[in-house]
C-alpha positions in Angstrom: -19.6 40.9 -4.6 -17.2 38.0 -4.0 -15.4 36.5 -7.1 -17.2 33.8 -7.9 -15.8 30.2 -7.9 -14.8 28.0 -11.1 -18.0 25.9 -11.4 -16.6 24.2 -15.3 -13.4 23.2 -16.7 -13.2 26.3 -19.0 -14.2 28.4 -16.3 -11.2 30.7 -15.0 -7.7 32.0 -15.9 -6.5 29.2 -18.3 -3.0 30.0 -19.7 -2.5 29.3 -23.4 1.0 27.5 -22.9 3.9 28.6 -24.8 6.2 26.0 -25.7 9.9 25.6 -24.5 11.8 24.9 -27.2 15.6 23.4 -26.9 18.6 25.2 -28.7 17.7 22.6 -31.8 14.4 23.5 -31.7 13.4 20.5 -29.8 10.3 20.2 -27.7 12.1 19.9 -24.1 9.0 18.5 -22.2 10.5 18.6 -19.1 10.6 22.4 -19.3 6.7 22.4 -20.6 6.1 19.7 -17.5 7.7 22.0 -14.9 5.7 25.1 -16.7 2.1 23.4 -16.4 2.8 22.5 -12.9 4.1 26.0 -11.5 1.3 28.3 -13.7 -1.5 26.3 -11.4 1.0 26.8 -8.3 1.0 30.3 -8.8 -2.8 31.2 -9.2 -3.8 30.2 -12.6 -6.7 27.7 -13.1 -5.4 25.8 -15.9 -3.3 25.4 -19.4 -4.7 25.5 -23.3 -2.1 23.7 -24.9 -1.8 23.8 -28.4 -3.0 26.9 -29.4 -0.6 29.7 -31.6 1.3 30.0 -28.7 2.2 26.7 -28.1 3.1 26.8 -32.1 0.6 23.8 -32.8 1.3 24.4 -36.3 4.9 23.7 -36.4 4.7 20.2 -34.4 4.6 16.7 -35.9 1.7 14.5 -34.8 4.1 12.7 -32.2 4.9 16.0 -30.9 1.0 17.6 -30.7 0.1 14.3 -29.4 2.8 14.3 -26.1 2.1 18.2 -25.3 -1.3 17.5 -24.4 0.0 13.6 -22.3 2.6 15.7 -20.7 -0.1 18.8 -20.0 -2.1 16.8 -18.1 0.3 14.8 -16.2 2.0 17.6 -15.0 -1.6 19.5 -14.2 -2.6 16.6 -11.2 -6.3 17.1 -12.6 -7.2 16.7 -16.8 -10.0 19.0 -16.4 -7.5 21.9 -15.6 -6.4 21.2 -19.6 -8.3 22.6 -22.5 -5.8 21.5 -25.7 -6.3 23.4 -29.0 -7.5 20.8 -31.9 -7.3 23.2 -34.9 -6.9 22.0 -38.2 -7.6 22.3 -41.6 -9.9 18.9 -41.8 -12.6 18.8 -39.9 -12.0 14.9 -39.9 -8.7 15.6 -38.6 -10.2 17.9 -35.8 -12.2 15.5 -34.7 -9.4 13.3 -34.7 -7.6 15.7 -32.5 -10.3 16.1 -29.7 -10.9 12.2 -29.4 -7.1 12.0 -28.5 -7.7 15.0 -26.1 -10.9 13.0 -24.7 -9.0 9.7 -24.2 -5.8 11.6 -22.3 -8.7 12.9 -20.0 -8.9 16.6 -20.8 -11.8 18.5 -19.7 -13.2 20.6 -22.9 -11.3 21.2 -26.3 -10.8 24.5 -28.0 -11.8 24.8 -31.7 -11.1 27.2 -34.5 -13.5 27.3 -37.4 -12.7 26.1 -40.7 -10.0 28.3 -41.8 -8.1 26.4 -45.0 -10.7 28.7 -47.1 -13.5 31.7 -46.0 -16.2 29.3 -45.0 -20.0 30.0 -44.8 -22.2 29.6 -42.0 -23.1 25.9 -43.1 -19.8 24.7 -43.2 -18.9 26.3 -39.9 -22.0 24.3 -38.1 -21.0 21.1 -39.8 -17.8 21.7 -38.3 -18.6 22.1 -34.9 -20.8 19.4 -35.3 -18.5 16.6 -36.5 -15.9 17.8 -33.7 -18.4 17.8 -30.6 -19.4 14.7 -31.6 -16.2 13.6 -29.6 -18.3 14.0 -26.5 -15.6 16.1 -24.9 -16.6 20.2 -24.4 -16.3 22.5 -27.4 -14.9 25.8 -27.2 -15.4 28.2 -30.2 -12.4 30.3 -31.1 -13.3 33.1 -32.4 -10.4 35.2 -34.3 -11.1 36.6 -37.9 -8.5 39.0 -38.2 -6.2 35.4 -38.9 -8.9 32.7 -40.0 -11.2 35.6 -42.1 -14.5 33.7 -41.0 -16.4 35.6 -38.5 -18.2 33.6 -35.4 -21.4 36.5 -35.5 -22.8 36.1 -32.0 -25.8 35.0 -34.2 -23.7 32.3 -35.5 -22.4 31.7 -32.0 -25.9 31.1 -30.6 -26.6 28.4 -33.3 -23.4 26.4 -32.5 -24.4 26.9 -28.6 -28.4 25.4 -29.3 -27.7 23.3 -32.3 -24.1 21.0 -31.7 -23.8 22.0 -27.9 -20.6 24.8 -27.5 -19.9 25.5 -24.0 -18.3 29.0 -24.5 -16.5 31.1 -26.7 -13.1 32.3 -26.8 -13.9 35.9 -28.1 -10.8 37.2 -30.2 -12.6 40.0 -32.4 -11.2 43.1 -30.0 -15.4 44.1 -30.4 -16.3 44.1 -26.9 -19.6 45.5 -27.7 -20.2 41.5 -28.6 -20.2 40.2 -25.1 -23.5 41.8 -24.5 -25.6 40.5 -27.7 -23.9 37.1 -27.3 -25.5 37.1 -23.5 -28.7 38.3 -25.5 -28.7 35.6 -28.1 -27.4 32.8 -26.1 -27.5 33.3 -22.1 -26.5 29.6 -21.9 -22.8 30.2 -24.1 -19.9 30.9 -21.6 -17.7 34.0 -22.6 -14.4 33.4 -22.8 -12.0 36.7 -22.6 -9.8 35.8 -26.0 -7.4 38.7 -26.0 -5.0 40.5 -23.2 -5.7 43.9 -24.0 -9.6 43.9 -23.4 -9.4 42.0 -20.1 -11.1 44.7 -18.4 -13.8 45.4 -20.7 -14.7 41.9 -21.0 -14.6 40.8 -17.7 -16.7 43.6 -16.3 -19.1 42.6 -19.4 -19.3 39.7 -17.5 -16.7 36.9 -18.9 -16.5 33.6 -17.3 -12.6 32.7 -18.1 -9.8 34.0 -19.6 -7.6 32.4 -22.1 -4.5 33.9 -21.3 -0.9 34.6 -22.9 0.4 36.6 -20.7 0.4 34.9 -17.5 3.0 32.7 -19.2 5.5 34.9 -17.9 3.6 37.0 -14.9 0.9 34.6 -13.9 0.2 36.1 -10.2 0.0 39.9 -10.8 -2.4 39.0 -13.8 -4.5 36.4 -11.7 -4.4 39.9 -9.5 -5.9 41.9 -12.0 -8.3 39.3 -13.3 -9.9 38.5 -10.5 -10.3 41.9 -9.3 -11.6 43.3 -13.2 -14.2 39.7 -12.6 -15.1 41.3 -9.1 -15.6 44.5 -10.3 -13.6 46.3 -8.2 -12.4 48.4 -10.2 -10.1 50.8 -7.9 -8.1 47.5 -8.2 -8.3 46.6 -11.8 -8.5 49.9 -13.4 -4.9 51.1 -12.2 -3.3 48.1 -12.9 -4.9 47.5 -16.1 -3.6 50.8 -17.4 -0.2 49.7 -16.1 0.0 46.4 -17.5 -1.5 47.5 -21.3 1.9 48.4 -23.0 2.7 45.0 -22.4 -0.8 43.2 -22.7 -1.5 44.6 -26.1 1.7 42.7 -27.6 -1.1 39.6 -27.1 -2.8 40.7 -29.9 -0.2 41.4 -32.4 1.8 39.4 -35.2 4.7 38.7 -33.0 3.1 37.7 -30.2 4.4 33.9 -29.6 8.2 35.9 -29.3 7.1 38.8 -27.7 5.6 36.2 -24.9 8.6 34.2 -25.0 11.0 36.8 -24.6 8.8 38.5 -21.6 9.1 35.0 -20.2 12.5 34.5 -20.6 13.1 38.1 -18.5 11.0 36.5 -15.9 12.9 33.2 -15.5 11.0 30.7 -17.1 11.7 29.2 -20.0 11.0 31.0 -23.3 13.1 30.2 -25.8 13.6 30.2 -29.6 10.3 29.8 -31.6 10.2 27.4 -34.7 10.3 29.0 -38.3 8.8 30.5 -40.0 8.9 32.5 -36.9 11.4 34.7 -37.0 13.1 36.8 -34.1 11.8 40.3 -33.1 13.4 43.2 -35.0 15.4 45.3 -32.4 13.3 47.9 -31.9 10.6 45.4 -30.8 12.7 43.5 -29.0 13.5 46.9 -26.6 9.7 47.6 -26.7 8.7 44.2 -25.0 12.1 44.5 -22.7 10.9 47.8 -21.5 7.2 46.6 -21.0 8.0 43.7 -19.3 10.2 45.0 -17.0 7.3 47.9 -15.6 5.3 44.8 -15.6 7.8 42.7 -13.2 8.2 46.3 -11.2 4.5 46.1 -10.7 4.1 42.6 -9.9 7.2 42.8 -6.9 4.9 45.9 -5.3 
């Protein structure tokens, strides 16, 4: 079985961009221009700006609004650029993905309401008032932070009812992928996490919304598209050797633990914005010690 082709704009390994940020905790957007442009270079599909990584929660609207400009500039091709539109209003949102749609991005990604637990009928209106910017919807689903739970039921409603392209499947239950295919063959799934790559690729996942390509985008393109091939005397081995460091994707102090892994690989990391704060010591040698197997592995 060959790996098969990127056929949509979500489709493939799309890097959720960290963020260089100066000394003064300015946005240097020459560093993020120069980062968009060498992740495709080296084997990645295309960028998700302004997602957690990319600290879309920090940045003033000037700010949020130039990441995605500069994203697609330095991409050569909008529909390589899926920005995050999050936000507590789903006015706002909307707002968000209309300014993605007019830059020329090729699909949006979309938390649910997440300002307060919301129900299922809130969630659809949601989606609804947001995909009504004409531009792609991807759901993001991740209830460990937002506490409201995109059920692959649910998931199959925002698919046939308001028109979601795929889902960007955060919940670590990889037992989902198969009743999401059940429920809603159409919906694209969307690997959401590092650390279940594997399981959710050979479940058979379309893309890959990525953190830690940020810092080691060929040797995971490598694993990718051999766990999307299912060869798996490739991916396995590899896999296992990459997890120490893939797992820090999924935990609290992820946006430094990425930055710092990037910083050890030569790009441009940084400082993050408060109320980030910098790893404690002890997790600072944990993600030194991980990355550097992971560079090892990568120069084999």
């Amino acid at each position: 079985m060959a790996f098969a082709p990127r056929t949509r704009p979500w489709h493939g390994i799309m890097v959720a961009t960290a963020l260089p940020l100066r000394d003064d905790l300015s946005v240097d957007y020459d560093a993020y221009a120069d980062h968009v442009a060498w992740l495709i270079a080296n084997g990645c599909d295309g960028v998700v700006p302004n997602g957690s990584l990319g600290e879309y929660q920090t940045l003033t609207d000037d700010e949020r609004a130039r990441v995605v400009r500069t994203a697609i500039d330095a991409a050569g091709d909008g529909s390589r650029v899926m920005p995050g539109v999050a936000a507590y209003g789903s006015a706002e949102a909307r707002r968000w993905a209309d300014q993605a749609a007019d830059a020329g991005a090729g699909s949006v990604l979309l938390l649910p309401p997440n300002a307060y637990r919301a129900d299922e009928t809130a969630v659809l209106a949601h989606y609804a008032e947001v995909a009504r910017s004409g531009v792609p919807v991807v759901a993001y689903n991740n209830p460990h932070d937002t506490k409201v739970d995109l059920t692959p039921g649910l998931l199959a409603r925002l698919h046939t009812e308001h028109g979601v392209v795929a889902v960007k499947e955060f919940s670590g239950d990889v037992r989902r992928a198969y009743e999401i295919a059940e429920l809603a063959p159409g919906l694209d799934l969307l690997i959401g996490a590092d650390d279940v790559l594997l399981e959710l690729a050979v479940a058979g996942a379309v893309g890959w919304i990525a953190g830690y390509p940020n810092a080691l985008p060929q040797v995971c393109a490598d694993l990718y598209r051999a766990a999307a091939d299912g060869d798996l005397e490739v991916a396995l081995p590899l896999y296992k050797s990459l997890h120490s460091l893939l797992r820090w994707d999924s935990r609290t102090e992820f946006v430094q633990a990425i930055k710092l892994s990037m910083d050890l690989a030569g790009r441009p990391g940084g400082p993050t914005r408060p109320p980030r704060r910098p790893l404690t010591p002890e997790q600072d040698a944990a993600v030194r010690a991980a990355t550097e197997k992971a560079l090892a592995e990568g120069h084999r």
